[in-house]
C-alpha positions as CSV (number, residue, x, y, z in Angstrom):
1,X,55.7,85.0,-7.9
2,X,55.5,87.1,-10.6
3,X,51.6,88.7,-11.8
4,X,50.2,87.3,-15.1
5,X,49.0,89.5,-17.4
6,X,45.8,87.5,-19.4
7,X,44.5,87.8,-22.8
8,X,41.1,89.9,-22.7
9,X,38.5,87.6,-22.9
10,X,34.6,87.4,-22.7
11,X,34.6,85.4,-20.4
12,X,37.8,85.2,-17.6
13,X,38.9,82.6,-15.2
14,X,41.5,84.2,-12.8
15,X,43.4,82.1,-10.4
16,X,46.1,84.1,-7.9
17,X,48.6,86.3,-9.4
18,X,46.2,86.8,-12.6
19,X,45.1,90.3,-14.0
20,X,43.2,91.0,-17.3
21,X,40.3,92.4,-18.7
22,X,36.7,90.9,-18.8
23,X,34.1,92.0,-21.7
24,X,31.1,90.3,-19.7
25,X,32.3,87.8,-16.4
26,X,35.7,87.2,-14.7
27,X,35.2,84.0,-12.3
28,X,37.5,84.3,-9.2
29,X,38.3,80.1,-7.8
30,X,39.5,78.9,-4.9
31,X,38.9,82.4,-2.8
32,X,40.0,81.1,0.5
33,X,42.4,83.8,1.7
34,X,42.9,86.2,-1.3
35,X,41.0,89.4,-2.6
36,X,39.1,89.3,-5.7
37,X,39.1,93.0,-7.7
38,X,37.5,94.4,-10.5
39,X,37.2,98.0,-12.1
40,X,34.4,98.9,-14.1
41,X,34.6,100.5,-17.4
42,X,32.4,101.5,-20.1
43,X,32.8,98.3,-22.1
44,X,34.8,95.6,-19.7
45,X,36.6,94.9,-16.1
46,X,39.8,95.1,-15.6
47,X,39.8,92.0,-12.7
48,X,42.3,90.8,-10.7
49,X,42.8,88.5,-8.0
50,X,45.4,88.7,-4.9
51,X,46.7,86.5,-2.9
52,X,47.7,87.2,0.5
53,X,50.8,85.6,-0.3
54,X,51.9,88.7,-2.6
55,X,55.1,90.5,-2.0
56,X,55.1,94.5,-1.7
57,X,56.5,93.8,-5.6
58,X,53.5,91.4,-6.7
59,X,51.0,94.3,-5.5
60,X,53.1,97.4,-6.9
61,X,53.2,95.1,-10.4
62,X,49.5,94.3,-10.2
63,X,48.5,98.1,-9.9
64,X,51.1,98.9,-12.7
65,X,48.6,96.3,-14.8
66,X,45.6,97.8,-13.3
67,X,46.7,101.1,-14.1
68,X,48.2,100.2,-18.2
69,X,45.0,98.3,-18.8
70,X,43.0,101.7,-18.5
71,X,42.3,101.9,-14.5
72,X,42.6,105.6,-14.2
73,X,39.4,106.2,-16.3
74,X,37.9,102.7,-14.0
75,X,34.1,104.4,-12.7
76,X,33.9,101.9,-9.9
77,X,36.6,99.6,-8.1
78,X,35.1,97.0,-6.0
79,X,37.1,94.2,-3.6
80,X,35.5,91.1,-2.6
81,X,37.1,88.6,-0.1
82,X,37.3,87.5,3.5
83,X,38.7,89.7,5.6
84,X,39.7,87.9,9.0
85,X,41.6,85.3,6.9
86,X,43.2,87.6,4.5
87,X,44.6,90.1,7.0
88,X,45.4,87.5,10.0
89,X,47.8,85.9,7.6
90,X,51.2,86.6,8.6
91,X,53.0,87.8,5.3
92,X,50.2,89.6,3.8
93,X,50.8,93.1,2.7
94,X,47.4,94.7,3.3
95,X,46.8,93.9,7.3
96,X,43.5,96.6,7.1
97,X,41.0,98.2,4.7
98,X,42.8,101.1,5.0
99,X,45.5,99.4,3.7
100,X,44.0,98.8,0.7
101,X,42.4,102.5,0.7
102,X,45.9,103.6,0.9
103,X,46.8,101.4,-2.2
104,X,44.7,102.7,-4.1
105,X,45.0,106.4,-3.6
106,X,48.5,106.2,-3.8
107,X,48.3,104.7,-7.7
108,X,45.1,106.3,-8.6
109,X,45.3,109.8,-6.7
110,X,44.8,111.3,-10.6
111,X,41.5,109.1,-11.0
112,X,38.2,109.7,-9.4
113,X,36.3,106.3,-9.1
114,X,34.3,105.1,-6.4
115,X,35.7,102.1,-4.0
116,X,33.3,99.7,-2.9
117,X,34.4,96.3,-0.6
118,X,32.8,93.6,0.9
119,X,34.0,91.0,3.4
120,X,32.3,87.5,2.8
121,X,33.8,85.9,5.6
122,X,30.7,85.2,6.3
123,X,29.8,83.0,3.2
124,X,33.5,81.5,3.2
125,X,33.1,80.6,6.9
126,X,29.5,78.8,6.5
127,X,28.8,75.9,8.2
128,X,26.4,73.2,7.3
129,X,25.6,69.5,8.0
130,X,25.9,67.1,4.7
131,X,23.4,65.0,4.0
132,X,24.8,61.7,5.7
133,X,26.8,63.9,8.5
134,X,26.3,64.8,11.7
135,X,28.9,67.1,11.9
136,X,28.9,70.3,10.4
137,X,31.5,71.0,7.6
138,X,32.9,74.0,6.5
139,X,33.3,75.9,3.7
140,X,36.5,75.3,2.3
141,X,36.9,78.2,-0.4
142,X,34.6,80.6,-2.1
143,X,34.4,80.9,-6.2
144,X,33.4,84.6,-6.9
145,X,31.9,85.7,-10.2
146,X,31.9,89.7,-11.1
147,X,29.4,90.1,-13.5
148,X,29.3,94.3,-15.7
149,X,25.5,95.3,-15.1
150,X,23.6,95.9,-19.0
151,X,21.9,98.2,-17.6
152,X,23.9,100.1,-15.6
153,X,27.5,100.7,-14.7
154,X,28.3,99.0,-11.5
155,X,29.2,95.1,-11.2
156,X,27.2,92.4,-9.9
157,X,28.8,90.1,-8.0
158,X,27.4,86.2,-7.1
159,X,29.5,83.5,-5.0
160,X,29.6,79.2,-5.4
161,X,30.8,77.1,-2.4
162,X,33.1,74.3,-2.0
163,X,30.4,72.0,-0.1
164,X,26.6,71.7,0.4
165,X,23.7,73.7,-2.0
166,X,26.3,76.3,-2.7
167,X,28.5,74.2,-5.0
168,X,26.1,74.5,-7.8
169,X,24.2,77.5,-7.3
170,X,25.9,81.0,-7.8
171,X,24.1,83.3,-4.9
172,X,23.9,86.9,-5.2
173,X,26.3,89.2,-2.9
174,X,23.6,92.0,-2.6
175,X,25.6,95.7,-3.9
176,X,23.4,96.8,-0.7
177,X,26.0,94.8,1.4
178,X,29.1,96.8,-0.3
179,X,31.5,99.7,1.7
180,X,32.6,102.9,0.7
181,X,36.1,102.6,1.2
């Protein structure tokens, strides 16, 4: 599948196999398996989100985006998504972090940002019992929402459930809970 690149917007919804830039918040859906990423700038994100389903082509295209829409002067990268699920699947191209660390050095060895990455396998593997259940249900997918700071120049970063109190409430991912990487 071929990457899409988006119109900058204020405001950007990216499904899988999406890139563009964000003046203010990118939303992430349906993060069951896949890797949300965003690079801060001085006045937007350049946001992404990968699938684990993305060919060695689909992730040398994304970083040819990443790289056009300005990510060599990007102060901070940051990845967001569950780990276990996205590296236990069978096809996916990045089976580590250091995968991904790799990635990144090899298309950005001229750039000198920080990487940051979280796992929230935690938060996408939650369980809970529903009011009328007495089974606990799982979540099925995470929404992730990378918000630029105003008064700095990192990225906040919140997360919505599938099921449960989490389907309406955006909860913070605390930067505290972020990797060097």
């Amino acid at each position: 599948m071929a990457v899409i690149l988006v119109d900058d917007a204020n405001d950007q919804s990216l499904p899988e196999y999406r890139i563009g830039k964000a003046m203010q918040t990118c939303i992430y859906p349906g993060i069951r398996q896949c890797f949300a990423i965003a690079g801060r700038r001085q006045s937007f994100m350049i946001c992404t989100h990968v699938s684990p389903g993305a060919t060695a082509e689909d992730i040398s295209e994304t970083f040819e985006h990443m790289r056009a829409l300005g990510g060599t002067w990007v102060s901070s990268w940051y990845v967001v998504g569950p780990f276990a699920e996205h590296f236990g699947t069978p096809n996916a191209q990045w089976k580590s972090v250091q995968d991904i660390r790799n990635r990144f050095k090899e298309k950005f060895r001229d750039a000198s940002a920080d990487h940051w990455i979280l796992d929230v396998s935690a938060q996408r593997n939650r369980k809970m019992v529903l009011e009328g259940m007495t089974l606990a249900a799982t979540t099925g997918y995470l929404n992730i929402k990378a918000e630029r700071e105003t008064d700095g120049n990192g990225i906040d970063f919140s997360y919505k459930g599938d099921i449960g109190p989490y389907k309406n409430t955006w909860s913070p991912l605390y930067s505290g809970s972020f990797s060097r990487f």
